[in-house]
C-alpha positions in Angstrom: 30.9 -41.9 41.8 34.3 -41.9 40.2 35.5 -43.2 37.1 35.3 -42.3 34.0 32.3 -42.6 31.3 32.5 -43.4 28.0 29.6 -42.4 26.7 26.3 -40.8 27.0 22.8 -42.1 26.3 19.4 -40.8 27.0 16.6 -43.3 26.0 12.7 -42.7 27.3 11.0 -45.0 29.4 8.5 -46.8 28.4 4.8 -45.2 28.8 3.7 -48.5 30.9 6.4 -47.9 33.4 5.8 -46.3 36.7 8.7 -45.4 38.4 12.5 -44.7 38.0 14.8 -47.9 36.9 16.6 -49.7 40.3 20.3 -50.8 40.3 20.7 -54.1 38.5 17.1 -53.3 36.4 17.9 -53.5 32.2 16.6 -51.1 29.6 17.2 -52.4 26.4 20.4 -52.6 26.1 21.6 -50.8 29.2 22.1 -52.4 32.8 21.6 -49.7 34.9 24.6 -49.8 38.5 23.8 -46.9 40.1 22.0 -43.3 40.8 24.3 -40.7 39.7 21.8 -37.5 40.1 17.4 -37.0 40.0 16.3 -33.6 39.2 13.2 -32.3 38.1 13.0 -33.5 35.0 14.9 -37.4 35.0 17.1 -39.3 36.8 21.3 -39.8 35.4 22.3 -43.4 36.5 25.8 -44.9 35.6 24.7 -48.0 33.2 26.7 -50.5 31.3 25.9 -50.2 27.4 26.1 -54.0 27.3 26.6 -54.9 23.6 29.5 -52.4 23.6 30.6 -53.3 26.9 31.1 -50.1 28.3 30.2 -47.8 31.1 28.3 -45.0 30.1 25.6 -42.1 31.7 22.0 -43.5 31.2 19.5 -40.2 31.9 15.9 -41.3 31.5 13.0 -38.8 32.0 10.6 -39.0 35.2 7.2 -41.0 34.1 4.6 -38.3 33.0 7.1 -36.0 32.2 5.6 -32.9 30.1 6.5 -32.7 26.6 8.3 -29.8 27.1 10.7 -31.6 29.0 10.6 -34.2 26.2 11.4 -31.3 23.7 14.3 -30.3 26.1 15.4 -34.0 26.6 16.3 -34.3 23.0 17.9 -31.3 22.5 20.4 -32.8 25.6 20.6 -35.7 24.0 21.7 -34.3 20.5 24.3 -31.6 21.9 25.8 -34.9 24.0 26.2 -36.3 21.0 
């Protein structure tokens, strides 16, 4: 997808959920519009951050990650930052 994006984000998902979010699907305060990229680990989706009103990466971890992908989540999270 083109465009640009203003921002990056990386909440969890929560430990109820099941499967990866779908197109129109909100997480907090996140609408998620699209799959950018699933890997391994998570899944990067092109969101709105809708109390900012702005376009942003959204990368959630697969449910059941391990915690060492937790561990490695974070630290992606913090150098995007």
């Amino acid at each position: 997808m083109r465009g640009n994006l203003y921002g990056v984000s990386s909440p969890t998902l929560p430990p109820s959920r099941s499967s990866l979010p779908q197109a129109g699907e909100q997480l907090g305060d996140y609408r998620v519009e699209a799959l950018l990229a699933r890997g391994g680990m998570g899944a990067v989706y092109v969101a709105r951050q809708l109390g900012l009103d702005r376009r942003v990466a959204l990368k959630v971890l697969l449910p059941g990650a391990a915690a060492e992908h937790h561990v490695r989540f974070l630290r992606e999270a913090r150098g995007a930052a």
